[in-house]
C-alpha positions as CSV (number, residue, x, y, z in Angstrom):
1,X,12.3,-12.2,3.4
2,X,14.8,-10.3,1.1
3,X,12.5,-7.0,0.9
4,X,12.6,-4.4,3.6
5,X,10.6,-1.5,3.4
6,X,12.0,1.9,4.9
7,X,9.4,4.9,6.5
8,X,9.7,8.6,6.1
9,X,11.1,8.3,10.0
10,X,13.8,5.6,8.7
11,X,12.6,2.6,10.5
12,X,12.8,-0.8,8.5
13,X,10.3,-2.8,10.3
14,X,8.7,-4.2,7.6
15,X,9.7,-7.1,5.2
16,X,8.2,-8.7,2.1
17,X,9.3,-11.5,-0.7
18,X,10.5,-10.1,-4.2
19,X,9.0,-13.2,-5.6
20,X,5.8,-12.9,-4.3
21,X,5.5,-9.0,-4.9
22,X,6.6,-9.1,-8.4
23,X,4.3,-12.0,-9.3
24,X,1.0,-9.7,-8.2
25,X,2.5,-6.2,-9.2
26,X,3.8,-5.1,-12.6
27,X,5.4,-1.8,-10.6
28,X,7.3,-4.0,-7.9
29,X,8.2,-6.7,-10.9
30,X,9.9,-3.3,-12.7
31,X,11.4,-2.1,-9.5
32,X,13.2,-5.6,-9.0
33,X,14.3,-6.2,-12.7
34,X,14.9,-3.1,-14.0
35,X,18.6,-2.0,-12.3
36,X,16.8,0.2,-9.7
37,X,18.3,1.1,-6.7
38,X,15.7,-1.7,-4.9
39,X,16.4,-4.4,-6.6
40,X,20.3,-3.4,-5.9
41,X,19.5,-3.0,-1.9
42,X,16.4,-4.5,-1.4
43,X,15.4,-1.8,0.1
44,X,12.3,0.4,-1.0
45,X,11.3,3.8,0.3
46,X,7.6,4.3,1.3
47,X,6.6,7.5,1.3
48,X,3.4,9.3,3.0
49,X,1.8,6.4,4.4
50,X,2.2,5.0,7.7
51,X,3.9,1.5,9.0
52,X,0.3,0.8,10.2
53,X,-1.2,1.2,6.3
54,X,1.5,-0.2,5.1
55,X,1.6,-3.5,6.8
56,X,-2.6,-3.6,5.8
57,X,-1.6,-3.7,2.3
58,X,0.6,-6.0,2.5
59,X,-1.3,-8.3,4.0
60,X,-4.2,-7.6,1.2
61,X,-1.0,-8.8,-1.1
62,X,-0.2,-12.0,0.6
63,X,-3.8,-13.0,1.5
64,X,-5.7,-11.5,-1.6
65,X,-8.1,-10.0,1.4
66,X,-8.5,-8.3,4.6
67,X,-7.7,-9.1,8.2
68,X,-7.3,-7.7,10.8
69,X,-4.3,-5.1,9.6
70,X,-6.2,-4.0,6.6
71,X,-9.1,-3.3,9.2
72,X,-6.7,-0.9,11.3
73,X,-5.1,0.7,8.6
74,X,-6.5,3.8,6.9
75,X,-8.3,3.5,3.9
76,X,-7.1,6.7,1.9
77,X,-3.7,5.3,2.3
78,X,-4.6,2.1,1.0
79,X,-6.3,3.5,-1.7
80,X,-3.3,5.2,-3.2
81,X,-1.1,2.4,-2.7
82,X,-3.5,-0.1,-4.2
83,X,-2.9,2.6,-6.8
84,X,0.6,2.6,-6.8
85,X,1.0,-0.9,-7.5
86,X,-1.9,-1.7,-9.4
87,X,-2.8,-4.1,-6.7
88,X,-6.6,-5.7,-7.8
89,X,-9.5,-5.8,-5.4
90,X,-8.6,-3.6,-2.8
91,X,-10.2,-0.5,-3.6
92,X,-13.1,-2.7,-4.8
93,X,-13.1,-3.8,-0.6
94,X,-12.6,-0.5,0.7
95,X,-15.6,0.9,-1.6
96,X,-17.6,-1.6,0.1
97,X,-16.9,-3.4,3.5
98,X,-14.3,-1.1,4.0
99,X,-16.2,1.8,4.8
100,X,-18.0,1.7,7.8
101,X,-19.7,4.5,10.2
102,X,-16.1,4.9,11.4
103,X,-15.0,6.6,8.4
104,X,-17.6,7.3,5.9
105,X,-16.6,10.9,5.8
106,X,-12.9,10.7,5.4
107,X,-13.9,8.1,2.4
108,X,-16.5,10.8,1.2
109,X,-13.9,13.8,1.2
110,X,-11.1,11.5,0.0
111,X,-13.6,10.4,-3.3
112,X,-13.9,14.1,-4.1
113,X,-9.6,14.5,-4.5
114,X,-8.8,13.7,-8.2
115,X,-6.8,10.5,-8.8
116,X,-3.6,12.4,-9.5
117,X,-3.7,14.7,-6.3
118,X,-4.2,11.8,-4.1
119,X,-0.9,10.9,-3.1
120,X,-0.3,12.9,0.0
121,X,-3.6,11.6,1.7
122,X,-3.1,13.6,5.2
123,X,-2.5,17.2,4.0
C-alpha cells in the first residue's frame, strides 16, 4: 500500500494502492498526478464519512461489488462518495440490493436531498 487515508478523528487505519485507485477514478488519478498535497504525502483526508463507509467503498473499488463491508457500511455515505469519485455501479447497487427493510427510509429521505447538498449525509 502507498495510500493511507486519514478520518475527521485523525486515525490512519486505512490503506489503498495509487495504481489501482487512479486506474478506476479520474478524481484520485488527478489527486496523484496533479502536484497535490496527496500525491506529495500519500496521504488523503476523508471527510464526513465514517472508517466503517469508508472501508465499504473501498472494497466496491477493489472487487467491482459488495461484500460484506459494503453491507455494514451506510449507504448515504456511499452514495456521496461513489459521487466523489465517479466510482461506476455503486449507486446502481445501493438503488437496488442495497436497500433493504433496514434502511428504506434513510434511502427515501436521503433521495429527496439535492445532489449538491448531499455531502454532509448525518446532519
Amino acid at each position: 500500500a502507498d495510500v493511507e487515508f486519514e478520518f475527521d478523528d485523525g486515525t490512519k487505519l486505512v490503506k489503498g494502492h495509487r495504481g489501482l485507485l487512479c486506474s478506476v477514478s479520474k478524481e484520485f488519478e488527478g489527486m496523484f498526478a496533479s502536484g497535490m498535497k496527496e500525491e506529495r504525502s500519500g496521504v488523503v483526508r476523508v471527510r464526513g464519512v465514517s472508517r466503517t463507509s469508508f472501508k465499504g467503498f473501498l472494497e466496491w473499488v477493489y472487487l467491482g461489488r459488495a461484500g460484506e463491508e459494503c453491507k455494514m457500511a451506510d449507504g448515504r455515505e456511499l452514495w456521496v462518495l461513489s459521487e466523489m469519485y465517479g466510482i461506476e455501479g455503486l449507486q446502481e447497487w445501493l438503488a437496488g440490493e442495497g436497500i433493504d427493510g433496514s434502511n428504506v427510509c434513510g434511502a427515501y429521505e436521503f433521495g429527496l436531498v439535492p445532489e449538491g447538498d448531499r455531502s454532509m449525509v448525518h446532519e
